[in-house]
Backbone bond lengths (Angstrom), bond angles and torsions (degrees), N, CA, C in turn:
res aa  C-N    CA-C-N  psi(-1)  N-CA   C-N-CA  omega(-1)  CA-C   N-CA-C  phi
1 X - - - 1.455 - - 1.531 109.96 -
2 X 1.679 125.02 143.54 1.389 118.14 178.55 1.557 83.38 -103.58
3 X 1.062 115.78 -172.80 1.429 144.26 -170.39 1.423 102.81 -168.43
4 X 1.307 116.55 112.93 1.705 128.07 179.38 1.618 108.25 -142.69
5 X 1.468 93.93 147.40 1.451 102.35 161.71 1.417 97.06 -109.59
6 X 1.395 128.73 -174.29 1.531 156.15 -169.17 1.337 98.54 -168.28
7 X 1.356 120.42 135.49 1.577 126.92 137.55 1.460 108.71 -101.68
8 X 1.229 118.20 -48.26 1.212 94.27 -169.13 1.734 110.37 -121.06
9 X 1.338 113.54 -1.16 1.446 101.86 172.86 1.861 99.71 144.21
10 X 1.046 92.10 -31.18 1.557 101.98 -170.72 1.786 107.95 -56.24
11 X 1.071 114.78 -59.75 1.632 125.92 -178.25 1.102 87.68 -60.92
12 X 1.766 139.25 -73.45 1.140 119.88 -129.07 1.795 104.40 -73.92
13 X 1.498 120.24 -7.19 1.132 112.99 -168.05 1.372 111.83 -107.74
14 X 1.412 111.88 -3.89 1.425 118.78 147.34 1.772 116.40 -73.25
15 X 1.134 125.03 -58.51 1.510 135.07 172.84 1.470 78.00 -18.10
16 X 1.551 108.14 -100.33 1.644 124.77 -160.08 1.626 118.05 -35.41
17 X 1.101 120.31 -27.90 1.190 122.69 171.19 1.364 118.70 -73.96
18 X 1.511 106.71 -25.41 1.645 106.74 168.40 1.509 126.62 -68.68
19 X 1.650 89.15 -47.06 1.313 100.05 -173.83 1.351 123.45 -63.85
20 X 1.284 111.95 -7.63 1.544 119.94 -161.63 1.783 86.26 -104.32
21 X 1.252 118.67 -39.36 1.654 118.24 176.28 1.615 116.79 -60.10
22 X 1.571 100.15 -33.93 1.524 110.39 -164.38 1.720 98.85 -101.45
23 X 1.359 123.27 7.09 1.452 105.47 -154.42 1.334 152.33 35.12
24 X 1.504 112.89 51.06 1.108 120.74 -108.48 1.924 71.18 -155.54
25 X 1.661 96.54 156.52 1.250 107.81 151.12 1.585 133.69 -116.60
26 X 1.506 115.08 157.39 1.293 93.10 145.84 1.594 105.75 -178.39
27 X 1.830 93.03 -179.50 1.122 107.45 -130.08 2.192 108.64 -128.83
28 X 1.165 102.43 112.51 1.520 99.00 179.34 1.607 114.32 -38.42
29 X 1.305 108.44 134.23 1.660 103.37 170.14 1.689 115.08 -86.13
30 X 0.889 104.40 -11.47 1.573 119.24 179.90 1.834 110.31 -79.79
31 X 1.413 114.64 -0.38 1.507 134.36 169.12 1.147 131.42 -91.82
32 X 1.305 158.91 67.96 0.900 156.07 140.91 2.182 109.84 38.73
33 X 1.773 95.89 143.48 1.450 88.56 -173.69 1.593 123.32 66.21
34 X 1.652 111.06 71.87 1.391 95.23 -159.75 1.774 106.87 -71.81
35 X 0.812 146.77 -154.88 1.572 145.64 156.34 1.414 118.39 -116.75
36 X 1.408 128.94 153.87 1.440 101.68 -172.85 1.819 84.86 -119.07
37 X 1.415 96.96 174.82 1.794 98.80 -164.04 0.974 94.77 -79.34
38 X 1.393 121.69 154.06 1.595 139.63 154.81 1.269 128.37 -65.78
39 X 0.929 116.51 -9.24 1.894 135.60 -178.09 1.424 118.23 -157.54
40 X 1.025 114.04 169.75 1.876 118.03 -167.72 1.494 110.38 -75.43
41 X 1.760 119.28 8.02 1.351 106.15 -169.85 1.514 85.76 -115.80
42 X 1.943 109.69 143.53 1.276 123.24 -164.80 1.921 101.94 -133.84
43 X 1.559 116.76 109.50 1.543 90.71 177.02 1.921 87.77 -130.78
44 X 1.662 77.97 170.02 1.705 106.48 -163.77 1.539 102.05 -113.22
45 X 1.119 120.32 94.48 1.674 101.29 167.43 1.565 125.88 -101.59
46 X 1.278 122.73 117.67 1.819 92.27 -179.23 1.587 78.61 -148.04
47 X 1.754 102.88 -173.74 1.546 124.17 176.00 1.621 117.61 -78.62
48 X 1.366 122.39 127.34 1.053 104.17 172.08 1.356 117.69 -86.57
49 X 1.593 111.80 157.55 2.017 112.68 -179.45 1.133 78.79 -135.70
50 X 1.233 97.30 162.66 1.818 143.86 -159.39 1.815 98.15 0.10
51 X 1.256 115.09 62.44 1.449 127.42 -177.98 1.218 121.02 50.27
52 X 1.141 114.14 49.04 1.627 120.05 -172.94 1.541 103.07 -162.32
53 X 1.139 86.26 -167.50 2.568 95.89 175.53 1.141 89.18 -70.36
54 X 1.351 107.17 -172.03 1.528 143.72 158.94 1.476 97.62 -103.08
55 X 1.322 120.87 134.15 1.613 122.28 133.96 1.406 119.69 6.46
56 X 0.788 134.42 -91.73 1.474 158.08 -151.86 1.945 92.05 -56.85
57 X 1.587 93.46 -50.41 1.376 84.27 -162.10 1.540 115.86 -100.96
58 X 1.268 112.69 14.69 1.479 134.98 158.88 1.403 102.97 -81.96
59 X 1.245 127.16 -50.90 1.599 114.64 -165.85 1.665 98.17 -90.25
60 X 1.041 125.87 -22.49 1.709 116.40 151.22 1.105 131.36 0.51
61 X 2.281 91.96 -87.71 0.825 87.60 -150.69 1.966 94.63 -97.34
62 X 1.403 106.57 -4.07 1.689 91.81 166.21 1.588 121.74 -68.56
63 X 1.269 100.65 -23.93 1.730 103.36 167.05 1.611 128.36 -79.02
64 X 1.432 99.50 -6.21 1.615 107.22 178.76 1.734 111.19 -121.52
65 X 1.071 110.30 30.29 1.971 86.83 -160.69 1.512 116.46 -105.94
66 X 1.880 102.66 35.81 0.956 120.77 149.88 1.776 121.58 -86.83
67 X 1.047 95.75 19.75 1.699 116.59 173.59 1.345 101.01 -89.15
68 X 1.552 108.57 -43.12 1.390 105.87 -173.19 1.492 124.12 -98.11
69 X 1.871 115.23 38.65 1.174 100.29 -169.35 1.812 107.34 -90.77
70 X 1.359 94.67 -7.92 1.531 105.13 -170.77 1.731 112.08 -104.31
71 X 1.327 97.15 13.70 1.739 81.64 -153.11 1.926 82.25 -97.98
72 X 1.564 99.20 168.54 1.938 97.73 166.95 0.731 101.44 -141.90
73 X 1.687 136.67 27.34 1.511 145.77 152.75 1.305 121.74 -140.78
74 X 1.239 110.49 127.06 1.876 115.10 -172.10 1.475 101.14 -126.47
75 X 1.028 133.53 133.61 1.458 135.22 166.73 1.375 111.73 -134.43
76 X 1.476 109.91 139.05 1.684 102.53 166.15 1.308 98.93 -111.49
77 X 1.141 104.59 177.36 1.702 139.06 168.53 1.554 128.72 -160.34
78 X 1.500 104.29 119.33 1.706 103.82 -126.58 1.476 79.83 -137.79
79 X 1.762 102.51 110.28 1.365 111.53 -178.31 1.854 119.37 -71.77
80 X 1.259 136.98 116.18 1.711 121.34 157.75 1.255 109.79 -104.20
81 X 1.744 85.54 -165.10 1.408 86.34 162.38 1.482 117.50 -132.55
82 X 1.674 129.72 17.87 1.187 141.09 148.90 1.522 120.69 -128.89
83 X 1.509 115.46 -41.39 1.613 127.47 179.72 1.301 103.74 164.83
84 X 1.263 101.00 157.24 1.721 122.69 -149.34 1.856 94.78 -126.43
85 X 1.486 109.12 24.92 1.844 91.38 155.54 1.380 126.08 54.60
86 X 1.419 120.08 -109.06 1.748 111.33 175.47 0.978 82.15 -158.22
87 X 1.809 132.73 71.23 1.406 153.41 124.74 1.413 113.23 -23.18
88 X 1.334 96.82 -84.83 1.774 123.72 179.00 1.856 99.14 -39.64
89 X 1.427 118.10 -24.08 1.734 108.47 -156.05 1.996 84.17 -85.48
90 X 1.470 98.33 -48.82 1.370 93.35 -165.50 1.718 112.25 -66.57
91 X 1.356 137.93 -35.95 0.777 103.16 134.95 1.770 172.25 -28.83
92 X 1.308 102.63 -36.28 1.540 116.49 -176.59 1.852 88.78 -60.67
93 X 1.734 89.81 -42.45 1.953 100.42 -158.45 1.924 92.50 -48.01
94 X 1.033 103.19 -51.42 1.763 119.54 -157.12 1.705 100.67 -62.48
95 X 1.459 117.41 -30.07 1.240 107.10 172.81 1.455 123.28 -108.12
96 X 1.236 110.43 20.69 1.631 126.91 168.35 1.670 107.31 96.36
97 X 1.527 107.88 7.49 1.690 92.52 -172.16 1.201 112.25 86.13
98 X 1.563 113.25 32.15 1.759 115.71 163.84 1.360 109.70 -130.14
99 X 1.433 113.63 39.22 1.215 106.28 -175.43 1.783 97.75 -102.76
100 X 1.440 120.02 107.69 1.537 127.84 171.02 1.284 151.98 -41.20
101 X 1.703 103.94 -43.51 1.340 155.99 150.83 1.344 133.47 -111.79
102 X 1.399 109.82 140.86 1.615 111.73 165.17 1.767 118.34 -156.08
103 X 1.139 106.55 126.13 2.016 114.94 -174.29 1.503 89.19 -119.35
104 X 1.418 93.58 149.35 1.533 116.76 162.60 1.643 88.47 -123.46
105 X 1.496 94.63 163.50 1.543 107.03 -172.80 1.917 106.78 -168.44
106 X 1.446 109.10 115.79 1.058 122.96 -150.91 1.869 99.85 -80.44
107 X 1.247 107.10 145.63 1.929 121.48 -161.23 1.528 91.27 -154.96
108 X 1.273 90.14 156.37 1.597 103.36 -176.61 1.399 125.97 -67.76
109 X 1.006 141.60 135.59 1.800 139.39 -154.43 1.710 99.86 -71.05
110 X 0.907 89.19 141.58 1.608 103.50 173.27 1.781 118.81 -129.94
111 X 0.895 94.82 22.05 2.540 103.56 -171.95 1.346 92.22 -123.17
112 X 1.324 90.70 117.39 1.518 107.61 -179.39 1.541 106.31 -144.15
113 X 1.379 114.80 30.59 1.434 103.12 162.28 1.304 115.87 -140.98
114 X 1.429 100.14 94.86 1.453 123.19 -171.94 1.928 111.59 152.68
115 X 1.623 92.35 123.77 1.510 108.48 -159.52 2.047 104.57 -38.76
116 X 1.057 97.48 147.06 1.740 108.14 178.53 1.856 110.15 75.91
117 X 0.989 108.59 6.76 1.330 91.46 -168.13 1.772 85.21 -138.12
118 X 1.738 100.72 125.14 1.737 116.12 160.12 1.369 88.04 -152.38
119 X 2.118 84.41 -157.58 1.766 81.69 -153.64 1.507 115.80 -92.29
120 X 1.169 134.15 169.18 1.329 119.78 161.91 1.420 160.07 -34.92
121 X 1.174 143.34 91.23 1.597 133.22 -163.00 1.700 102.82 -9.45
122 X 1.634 123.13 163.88 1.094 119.68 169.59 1.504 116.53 -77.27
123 X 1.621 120.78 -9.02 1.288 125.59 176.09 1.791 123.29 -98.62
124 X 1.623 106.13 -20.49 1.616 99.32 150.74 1.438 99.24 -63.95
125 X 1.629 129.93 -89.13 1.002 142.95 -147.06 1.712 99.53 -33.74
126 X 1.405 135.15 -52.98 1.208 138.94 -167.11 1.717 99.64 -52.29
127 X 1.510 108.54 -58.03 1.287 110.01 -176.11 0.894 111.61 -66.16
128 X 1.575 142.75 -43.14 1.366 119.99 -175.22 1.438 127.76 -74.82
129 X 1.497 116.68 -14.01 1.570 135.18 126.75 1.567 108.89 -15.10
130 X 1.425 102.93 -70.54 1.590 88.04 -159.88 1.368 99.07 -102.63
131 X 1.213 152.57 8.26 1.443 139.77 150.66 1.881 96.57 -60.93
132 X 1.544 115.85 -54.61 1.338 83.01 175.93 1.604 147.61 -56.31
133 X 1.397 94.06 -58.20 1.543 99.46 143.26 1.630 108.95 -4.20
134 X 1.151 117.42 -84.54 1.526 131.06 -167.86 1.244 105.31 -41.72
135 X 1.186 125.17 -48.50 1.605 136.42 -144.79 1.605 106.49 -102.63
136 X 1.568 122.39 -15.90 1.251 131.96 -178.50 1.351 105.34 -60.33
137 X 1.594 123.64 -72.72 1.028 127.35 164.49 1.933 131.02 1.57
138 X 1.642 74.86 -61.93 2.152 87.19 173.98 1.367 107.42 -60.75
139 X 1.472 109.62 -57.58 1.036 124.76 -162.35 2.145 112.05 -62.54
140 X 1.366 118.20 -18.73 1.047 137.04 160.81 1.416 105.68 -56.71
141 X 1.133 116.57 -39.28 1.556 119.25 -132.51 2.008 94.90 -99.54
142 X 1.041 83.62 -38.93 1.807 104.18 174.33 1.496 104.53 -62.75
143 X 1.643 102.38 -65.70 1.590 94.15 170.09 1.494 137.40 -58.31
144 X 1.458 112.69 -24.10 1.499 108.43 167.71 1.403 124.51 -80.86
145 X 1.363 101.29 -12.63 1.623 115.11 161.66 1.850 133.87 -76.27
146 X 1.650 89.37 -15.42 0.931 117.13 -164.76 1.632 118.12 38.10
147 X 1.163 95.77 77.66 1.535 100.83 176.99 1.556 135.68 -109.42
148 X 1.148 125.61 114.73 1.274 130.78 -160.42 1.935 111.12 -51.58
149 X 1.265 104.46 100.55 1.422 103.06 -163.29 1.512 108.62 -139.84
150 X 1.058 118.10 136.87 1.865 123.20 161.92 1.567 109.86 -120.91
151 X 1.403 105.41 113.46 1.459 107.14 -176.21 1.628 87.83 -131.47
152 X 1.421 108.58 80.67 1.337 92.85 160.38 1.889 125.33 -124.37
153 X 1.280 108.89 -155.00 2.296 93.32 -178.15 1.775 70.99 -131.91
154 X 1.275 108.49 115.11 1.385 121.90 154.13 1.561 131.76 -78.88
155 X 1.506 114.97 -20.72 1.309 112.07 178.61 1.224 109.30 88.96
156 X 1.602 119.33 172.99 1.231 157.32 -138.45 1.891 83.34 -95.01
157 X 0.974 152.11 154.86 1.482 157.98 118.31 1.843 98.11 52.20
158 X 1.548 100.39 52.01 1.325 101.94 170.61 1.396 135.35 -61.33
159 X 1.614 115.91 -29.48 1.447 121.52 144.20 1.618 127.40 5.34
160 X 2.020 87.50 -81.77 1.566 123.30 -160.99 1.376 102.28 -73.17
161 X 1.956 125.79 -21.56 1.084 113.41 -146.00 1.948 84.60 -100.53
162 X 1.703 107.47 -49.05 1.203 90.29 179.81 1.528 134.74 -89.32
163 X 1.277 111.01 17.17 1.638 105.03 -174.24 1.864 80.07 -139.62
164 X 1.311 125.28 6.41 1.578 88.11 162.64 1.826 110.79 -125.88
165 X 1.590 112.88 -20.07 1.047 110.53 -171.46 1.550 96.10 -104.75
166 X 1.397 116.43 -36.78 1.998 96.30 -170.36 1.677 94.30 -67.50
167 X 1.471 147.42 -29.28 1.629 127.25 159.59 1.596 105.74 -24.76
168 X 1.531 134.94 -70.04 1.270 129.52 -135.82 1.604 83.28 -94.41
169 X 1.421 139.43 -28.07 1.097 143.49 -171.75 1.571 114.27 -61.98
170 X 1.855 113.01 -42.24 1.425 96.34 -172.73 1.368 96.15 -103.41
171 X 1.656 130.62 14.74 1.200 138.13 164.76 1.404 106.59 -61.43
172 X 1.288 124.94 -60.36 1.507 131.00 -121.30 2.181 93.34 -128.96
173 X 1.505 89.31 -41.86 1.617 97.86 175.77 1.302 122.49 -86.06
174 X 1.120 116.47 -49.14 1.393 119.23 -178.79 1.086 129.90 -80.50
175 X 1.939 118.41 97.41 1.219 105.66 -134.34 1.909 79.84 179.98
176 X 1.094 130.25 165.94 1.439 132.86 174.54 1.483 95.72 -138.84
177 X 1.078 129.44 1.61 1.737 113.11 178.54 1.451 115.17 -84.36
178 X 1.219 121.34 18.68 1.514 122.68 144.80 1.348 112.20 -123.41
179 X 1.559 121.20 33.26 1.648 104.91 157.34 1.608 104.08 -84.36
180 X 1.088 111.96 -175.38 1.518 110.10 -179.31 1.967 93.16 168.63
181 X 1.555 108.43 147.39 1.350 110.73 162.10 1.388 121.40 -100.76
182 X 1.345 108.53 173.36 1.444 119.53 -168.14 1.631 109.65 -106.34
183 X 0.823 111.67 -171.55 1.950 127.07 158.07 1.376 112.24 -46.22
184 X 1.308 109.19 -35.42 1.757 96.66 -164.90 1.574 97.05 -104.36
185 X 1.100 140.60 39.03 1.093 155.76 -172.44 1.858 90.95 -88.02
186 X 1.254 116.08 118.54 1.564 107.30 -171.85 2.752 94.66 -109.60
187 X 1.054 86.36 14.69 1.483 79.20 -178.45 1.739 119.08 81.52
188 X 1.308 107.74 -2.51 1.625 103.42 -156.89 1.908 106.56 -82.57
189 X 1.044 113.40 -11.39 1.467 98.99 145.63 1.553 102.25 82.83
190 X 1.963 104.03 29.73 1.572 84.06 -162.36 1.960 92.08 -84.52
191 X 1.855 96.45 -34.86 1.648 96.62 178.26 1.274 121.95 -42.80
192 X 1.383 127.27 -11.10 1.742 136.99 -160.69 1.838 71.66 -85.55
193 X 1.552 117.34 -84.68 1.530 137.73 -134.73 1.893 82.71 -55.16
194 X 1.538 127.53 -57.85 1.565 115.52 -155.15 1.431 94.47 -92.41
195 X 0.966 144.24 0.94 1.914 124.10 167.13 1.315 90.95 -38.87
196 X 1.446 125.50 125.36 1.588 117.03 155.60 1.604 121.61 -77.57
197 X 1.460 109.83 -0.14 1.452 104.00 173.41 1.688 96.85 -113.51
198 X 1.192 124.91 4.09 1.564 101.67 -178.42 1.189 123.77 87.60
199 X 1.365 111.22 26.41 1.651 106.42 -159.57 1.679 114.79 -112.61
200 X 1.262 102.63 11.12 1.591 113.35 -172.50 1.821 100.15 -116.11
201 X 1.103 95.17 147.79 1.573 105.59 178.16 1.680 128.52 -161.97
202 X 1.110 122.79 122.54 1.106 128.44 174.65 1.736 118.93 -40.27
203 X 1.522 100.74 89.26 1.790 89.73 170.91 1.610 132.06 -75.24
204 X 1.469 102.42 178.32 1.309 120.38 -158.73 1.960 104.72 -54.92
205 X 1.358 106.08 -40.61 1.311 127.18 -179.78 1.393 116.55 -80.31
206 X 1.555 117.11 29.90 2.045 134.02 -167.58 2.011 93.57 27.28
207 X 1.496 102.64 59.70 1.463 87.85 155.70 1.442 115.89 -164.61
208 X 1.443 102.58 128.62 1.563 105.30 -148.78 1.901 123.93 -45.52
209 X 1.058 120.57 176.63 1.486 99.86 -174.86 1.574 88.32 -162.73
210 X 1.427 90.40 161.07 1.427 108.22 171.45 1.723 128.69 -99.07
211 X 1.126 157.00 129.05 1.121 134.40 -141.20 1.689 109.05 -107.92
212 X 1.044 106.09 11.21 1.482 129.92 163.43 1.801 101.01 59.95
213 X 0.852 131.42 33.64 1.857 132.13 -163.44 1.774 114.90 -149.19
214 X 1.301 117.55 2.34 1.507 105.78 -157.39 1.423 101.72 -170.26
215 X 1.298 124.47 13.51 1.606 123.31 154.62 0.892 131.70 -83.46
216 X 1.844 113.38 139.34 1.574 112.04 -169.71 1.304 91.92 -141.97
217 X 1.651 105.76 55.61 1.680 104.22 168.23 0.872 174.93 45.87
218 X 1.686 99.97 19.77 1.440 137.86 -156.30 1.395 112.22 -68.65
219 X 1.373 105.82 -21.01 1.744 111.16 -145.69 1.301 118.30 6.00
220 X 1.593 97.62 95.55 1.666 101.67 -168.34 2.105 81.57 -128.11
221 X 1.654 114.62 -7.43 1.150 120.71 148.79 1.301 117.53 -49.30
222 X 1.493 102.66 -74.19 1.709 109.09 -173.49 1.702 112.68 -53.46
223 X 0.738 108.18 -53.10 1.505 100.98 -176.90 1.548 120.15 -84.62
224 X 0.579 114.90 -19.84 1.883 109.81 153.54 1.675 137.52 -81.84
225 X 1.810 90.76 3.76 1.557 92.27 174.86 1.259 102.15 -89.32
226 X 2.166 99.05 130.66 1.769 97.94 166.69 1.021 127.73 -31.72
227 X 1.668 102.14 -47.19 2.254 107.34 -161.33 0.902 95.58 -60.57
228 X 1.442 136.88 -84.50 0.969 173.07 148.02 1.671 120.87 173.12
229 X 1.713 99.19 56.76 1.216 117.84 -146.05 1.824 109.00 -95.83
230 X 1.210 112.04 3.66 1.163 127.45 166.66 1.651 128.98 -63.86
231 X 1.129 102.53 109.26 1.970 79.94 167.82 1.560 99.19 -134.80
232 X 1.577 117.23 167.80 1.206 149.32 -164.90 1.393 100.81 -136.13
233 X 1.384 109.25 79.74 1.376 123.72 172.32 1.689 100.26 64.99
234 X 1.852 107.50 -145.69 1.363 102.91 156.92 1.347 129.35 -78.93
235 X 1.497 114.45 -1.48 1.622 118.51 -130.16 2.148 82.34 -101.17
236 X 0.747 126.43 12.08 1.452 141.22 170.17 1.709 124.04 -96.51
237 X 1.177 97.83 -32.58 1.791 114.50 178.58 1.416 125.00 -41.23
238 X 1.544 124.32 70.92 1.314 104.45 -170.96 1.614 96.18 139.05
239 X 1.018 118.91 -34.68 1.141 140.28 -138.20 1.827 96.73 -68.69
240 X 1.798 120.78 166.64 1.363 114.65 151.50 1.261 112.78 -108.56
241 X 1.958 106.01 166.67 1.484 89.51 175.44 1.893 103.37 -111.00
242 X 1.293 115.35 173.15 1.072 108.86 178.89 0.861 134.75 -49.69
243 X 1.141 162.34 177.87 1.899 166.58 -124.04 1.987 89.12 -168.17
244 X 1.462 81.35 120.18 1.353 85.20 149.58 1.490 151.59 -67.47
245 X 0.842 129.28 133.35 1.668 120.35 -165.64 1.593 104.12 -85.49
């Protein structure tokens, strides 16, 4: 069984590409009814932020890891969009040190709130699309072998990035009380239907709102509004939204 989150598309279209390599299922954690695996092999795919999990998929898997009392292979595969730091370490920690495997695998950027950083030209993003593509295959091939492997791109002073800056990052960033809409906000309510945690809602005054309690930063809001009627404080102004895959 995989177990993935998606915010914006990137994981979930890696997940599916596995599962269809591995014969294999899997299954959003953001769904109701979790499933338990059919066999002893267990993988995790989601996006990494500020070189670490997301929320969502930290309290997962500490809220589920009676999933893992049977399994004797765990692998992640942990989508960015440059390198994921010592992602893979904090994990292993979170599942007791049975984690077997771990790939990072490069997808088009999606963090765009905070100066220097939007999303990719449509011609990186395409390519790093299809280098993954390319690279799934191996990465299949390891997992059906189950082979004890870390192939991941850690980055520049991965240390500093994940144990000193993602602290002040999911302190200070991770957070929805500076999303807010604009003028071209047309009412259509699609950000309400895809929040995967539920956290957007139509207020009393017909104007959308954030529910300030249950974001883990996906902006899978921002980039799926038609207008492009979303903003994230100022730090959004200008900004692109992701490209569909």
């Amino acid at each position: 069984m995989i177990y993935y989150f998606s915010g914006t598309g990137n994981s979930k279209f890696v997940a599916e590409h596995l599962a269809s390599s591995l014969n294999d299922q899997c299954f959003d954690i953001t769904k109701d009814g979790i499933p338990a695996a059919s066999d002893n092999t267990i993988g995790f795919v989601f996006p990494v932020y500020a070189w670490g999990l997301p929320n969502v998929v930290e309290s997962f898997i500490i809220n589920n890891k009676h999933l893992l009392e049977s399994s004797t292979y765990n692998y992640a595969v942990m989508t960015c969009g440059d390198d994921i730091g010592y992602a893979d370490v904090i994990l292993n920690k979170i599942v007791d040190n049975r984690l077997s495997a771990a790939f990072s695998v490069q997808m088009p950027n999606t963090y765009v709130c905070l100066p220097g950083f939007d999303v990719d030209s449509n011609s990186v993003a395409d390519a790093k699309v299809a280098s993954t593509i390319k690279g799934l295959p191996e990465i299949s091939e390891h997992i059906k072998q189950k082979e004890k492997k870390t192939t991941v791109v850690r980055g520049a002073m991965p240390w500093i990035k994940t144990y000193m800056l993602r602290p002040l990052f999911n302190s200070f960033l991770v957070t929805d009380k500076y999303f807010k809409t604009n003028t071209k906000c047309s009412k259509c309510q699609l950000c309400i239907k895809e929040c995967p945690l539920h956290n957007i809602r139509m207020g009393d005054s017909g104007i959308i709102e954030w529910k300030h309690d249950n974001c883990t930063g996906c902006l899978r809001c921002y980039h799926q509004c038609p207008n492009k009627a979303i903003l994230f404080g100022a730090f959004t102004e200008n900004k692109g939204q992701k490209k569909k895959i």
